[in-house]
C-alpha positions in Angstrom: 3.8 -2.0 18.6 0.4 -3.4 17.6 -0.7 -5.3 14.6 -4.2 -5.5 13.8 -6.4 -6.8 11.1 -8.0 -4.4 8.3 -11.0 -4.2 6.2 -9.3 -6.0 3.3 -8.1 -9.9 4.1 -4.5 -9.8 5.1 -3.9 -6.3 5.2 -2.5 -5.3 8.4 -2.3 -1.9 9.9 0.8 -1.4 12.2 0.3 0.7 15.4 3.4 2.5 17.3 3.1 5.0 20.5 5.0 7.7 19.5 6.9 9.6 22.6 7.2 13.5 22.6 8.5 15.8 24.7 10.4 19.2 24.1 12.5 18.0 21.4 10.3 15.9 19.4 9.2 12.8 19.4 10.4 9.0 18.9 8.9 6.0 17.8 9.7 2.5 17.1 9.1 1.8 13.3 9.7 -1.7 13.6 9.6 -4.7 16.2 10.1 -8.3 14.9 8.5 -10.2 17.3 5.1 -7.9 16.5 5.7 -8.7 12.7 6.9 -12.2 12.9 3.4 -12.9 15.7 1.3 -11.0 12.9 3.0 -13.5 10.0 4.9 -10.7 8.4 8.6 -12.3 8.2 10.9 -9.2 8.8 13.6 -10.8 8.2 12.2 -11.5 4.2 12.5 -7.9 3.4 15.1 -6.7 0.7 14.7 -3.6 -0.5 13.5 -0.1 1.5 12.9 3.2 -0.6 11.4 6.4 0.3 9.7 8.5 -2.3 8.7 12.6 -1.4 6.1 14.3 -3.2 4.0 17.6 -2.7 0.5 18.4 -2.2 -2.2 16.4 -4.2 0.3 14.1 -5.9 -1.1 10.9 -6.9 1.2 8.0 -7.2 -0.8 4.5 -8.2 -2.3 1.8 -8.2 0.6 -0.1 -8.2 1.3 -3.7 -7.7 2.8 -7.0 -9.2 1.2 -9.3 -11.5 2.3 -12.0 -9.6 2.2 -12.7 -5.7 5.6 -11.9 -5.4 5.9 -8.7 -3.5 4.2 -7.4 -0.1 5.2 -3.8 1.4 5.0 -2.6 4.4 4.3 1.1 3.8 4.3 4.1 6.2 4.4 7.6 6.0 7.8 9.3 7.5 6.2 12.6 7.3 3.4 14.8 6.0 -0.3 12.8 5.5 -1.5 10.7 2.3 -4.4 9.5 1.3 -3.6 5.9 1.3 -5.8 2.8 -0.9 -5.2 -0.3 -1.2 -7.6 -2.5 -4.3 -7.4 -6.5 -3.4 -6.9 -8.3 -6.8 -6.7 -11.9 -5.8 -9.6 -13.8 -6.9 -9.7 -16.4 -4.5 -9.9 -13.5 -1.3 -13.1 -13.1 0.4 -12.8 -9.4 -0.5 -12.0 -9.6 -4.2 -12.3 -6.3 -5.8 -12.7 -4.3 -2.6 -10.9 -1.4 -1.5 -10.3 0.7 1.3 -8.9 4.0 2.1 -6.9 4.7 5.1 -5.0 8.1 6.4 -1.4 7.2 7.0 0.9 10.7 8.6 4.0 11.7 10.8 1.0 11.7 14.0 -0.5 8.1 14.0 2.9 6.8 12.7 0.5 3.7 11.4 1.4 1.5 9.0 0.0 -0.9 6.3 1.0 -4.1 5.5 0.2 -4.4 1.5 0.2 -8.5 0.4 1.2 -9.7 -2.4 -2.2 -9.9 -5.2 -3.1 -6.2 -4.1 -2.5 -2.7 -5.5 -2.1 0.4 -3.6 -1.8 4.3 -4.1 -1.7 7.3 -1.9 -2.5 11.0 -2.5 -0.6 13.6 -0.8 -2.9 15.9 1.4 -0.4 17.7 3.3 2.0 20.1 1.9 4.5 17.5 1.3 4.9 13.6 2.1 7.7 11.1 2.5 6.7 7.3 2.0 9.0 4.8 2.6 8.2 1.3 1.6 9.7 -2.3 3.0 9.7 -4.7 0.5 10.3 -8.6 0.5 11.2 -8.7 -3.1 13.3 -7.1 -5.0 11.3 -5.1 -7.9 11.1 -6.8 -10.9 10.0 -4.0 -13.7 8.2 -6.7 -16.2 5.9 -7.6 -13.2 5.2 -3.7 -12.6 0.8 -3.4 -12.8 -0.6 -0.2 -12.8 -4.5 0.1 -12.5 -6.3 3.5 -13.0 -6.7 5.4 -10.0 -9.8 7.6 -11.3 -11.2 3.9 -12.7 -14.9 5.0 -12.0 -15.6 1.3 -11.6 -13.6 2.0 -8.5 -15.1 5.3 -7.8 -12.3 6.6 -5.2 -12.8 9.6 -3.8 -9.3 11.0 -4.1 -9.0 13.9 -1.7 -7.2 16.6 -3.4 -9.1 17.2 -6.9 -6.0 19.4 -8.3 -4.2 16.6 -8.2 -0.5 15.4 -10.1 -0.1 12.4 -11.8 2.5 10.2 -13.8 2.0 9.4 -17.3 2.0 5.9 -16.3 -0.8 6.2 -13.6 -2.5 8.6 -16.2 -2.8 6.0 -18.8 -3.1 3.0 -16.6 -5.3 -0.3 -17.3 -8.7 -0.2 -16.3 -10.5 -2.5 -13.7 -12.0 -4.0 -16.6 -9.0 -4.7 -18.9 -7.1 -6.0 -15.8 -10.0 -8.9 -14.5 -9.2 -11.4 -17.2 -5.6 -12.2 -16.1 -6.1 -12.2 -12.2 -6.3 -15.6 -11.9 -3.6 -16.0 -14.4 -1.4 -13.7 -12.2 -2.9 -14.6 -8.7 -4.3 -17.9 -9.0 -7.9 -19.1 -8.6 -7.3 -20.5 -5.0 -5.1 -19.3 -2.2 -1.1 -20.1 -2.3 -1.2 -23.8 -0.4 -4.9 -24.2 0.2 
């Protein structure tokens, strides 16, 4: 297992070797030491959960308006579209994003700090995501952003595409930017 640094400041991809032979294949979804080198504390995670959807589903932006939660997100099986916005104002890539392909063949994963929203599409037939988390969810910290925010201008794969009435009606870029440093601070946790 590999971590490496991403486009986005502390977002971390997560590499594994899968092995295949006749009956499949098997890889190593997670390696302490790897984590704990990269400054990912496994043993701070609480909660896992797996979501499935189908083809062209949408789920996001989602975050916490506080920097209380980081995820380490991968995709069990299928292929997603997968973005993640940073939202702390004190990062050296403020209000960037990035896209990344996360599937059942790279078996990568993302490492999603806490002050940053992400979303995937679904451009395989169907998708599992399961998600580590080293807080437990706290529903009156839940932030959605709008995905099709053309601020943002994402190109989301899959232009039939299903969303939530949550992530259909989500906050724009632009109604969001006033609290950040409210939510996130205006320097970095400790420095």
């Amino acid at each position: 297992m590999e971590v490496r640094t991403w486009t986005l400041q502390d977002v971390l991809v997560v590499e594994s070797t899968a092995h295949h032979d006749d009956r499949g294949f098997f890889v190593r979804t997670m390696e302490t030491d790897a984590l704990r080198d990269a400054g990912i504390d496994p043993g701070s995670f609480v909660q896992e959960s797996q979501s499935r959807s189908r083809h062209g589903v949408l789920r996001g932006l989602h975050g916490r308006k506080a920097l209380s939660e980081g995820k380490l997100v991968r995709c069990a099986r299928g292929a997603v579209f997968e973005v993640v916005l940073d939202l702390r104002p004190w990062s050296d890539t403020f209000l960037q994003w990035d896209s990344i392909t996360l599937d059942d063949v790279e078996h990568r994963q993302l490492w999603v700090p806490p002050g940053t929203v992400h979303g995937f599409q679904v451009v395989s037939t169907a998708a599992d995501i399961c998600y580590r988390m080293d807080a437990a969810h706290d529903p009156s910290l839940d932030l959605a952003v709008a995905f099709d925010d053309p601020d943002l201008a994402i190109p989301w794969p899959v232009h039939d595409l299903t969303v939530s009435e949550r992530d259909r009606t989500a906050r724009a870029l632009t109604d969001v930017r006033p609290h950040l440093e409210e939510w996130f601070g205006a320097s970095a946790p400790g420095g």
